[in-house]
C-alpha positions in Angstrom: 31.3 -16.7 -9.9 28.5 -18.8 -10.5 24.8 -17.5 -10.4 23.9 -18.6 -7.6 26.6 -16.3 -5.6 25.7 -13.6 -8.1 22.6 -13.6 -6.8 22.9 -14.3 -2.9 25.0 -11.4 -3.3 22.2 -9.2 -5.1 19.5 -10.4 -2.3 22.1 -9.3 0.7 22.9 -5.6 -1.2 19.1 -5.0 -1.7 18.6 -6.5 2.7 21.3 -4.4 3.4 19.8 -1.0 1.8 16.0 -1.9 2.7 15.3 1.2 4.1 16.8 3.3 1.4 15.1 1.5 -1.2 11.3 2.2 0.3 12.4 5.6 0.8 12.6 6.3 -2.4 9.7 4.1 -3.7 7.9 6.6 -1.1 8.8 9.8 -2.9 8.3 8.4 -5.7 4.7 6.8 -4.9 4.2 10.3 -3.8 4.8 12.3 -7.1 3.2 9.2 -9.0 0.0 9.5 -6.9 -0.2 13.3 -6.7 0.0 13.2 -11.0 -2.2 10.3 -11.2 -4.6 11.9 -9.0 -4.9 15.1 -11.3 -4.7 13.0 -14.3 -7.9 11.4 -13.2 -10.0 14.6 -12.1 -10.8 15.7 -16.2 -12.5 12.3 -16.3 -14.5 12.7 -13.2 -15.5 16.1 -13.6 -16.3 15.0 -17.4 -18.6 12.1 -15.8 -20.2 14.9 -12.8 -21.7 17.1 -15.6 -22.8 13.7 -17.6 -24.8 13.4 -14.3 -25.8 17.1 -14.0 -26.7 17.2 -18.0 -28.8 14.2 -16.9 -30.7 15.4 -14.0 -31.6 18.6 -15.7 -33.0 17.1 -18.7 -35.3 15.0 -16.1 -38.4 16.5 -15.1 -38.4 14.2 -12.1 -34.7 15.0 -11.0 -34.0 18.7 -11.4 -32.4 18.9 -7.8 -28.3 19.5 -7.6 -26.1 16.7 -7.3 -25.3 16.2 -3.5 -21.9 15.5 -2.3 -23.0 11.9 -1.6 -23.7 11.5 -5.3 -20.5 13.4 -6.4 -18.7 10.4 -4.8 -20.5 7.8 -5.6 -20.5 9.0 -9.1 -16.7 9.5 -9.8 -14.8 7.4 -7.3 -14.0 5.0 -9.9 -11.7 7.2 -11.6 -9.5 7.8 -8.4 -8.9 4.1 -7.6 -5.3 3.9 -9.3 -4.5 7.0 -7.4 -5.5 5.5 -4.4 -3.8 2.1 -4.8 -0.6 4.0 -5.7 -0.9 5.9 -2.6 -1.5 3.0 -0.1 1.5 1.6 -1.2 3.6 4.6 -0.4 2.5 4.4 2.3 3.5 0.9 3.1 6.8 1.6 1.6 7.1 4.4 4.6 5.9 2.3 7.7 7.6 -0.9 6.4 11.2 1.3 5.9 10.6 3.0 9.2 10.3 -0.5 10.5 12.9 -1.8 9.2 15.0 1.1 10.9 14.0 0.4 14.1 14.5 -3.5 14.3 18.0 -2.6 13.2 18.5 0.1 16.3 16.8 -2.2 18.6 19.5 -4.7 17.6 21.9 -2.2 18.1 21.1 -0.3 21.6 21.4 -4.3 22.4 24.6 -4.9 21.6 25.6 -1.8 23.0 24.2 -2.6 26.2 26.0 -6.3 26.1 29.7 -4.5 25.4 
């Protein structure tokens, strides 16, 4: 075999099991976001009473953090999450897809025999 067969052949298994393959990146992104997710709430909660430290040492500023400012303040630590979890999704709508080109192809060959 050369390499070039060796990897036609590669490219047609991982075609052929498309759907299976996104379905598990899914789960996976899933897990991966739910644990990157907590992973990243120490740092923001460590950065919200930074900001709360802040304000109360400010004469000016002694009013609570608003929810406004509770994002604005620790959305950078939830961007990885949030990446992670856009591509699960992507792996689920582009599997599902995938599944349904392949029954559409189907139902019409059924219909032609």
């Amino acid at each position: 075999m050369t390499a070039g067969t060796i990897f036609r052949t590669i490219l047609r298994g991982i075609e052929r099991e498309s759907p299976t393959i996104l379905t598990t990146l899914g789960i996976t992104g899933i897990a991966t976001t739910a644990i990157m997710a907590v992973r990243a709430t120490p740092k923001a909660l460590s950065l919200l009473e930074d900001e709360r430290a802040e304000r109360y040492r400010d004469e000016s500023r002694r009013e609570p953090v608003s929810k406004i400012d509770i994002v604005k303040i620790t959305w950078k630590c939830y961007i990885p999450a949030t990446l992670v979890g856009i591509g699960t999704i992507a792996c689920f709508i582009g599997a599902h897809s995938i599944n349904l080109r392949r029954n559409a192809a189907l139902a019409g060959l059924y219909t032609l025999s």
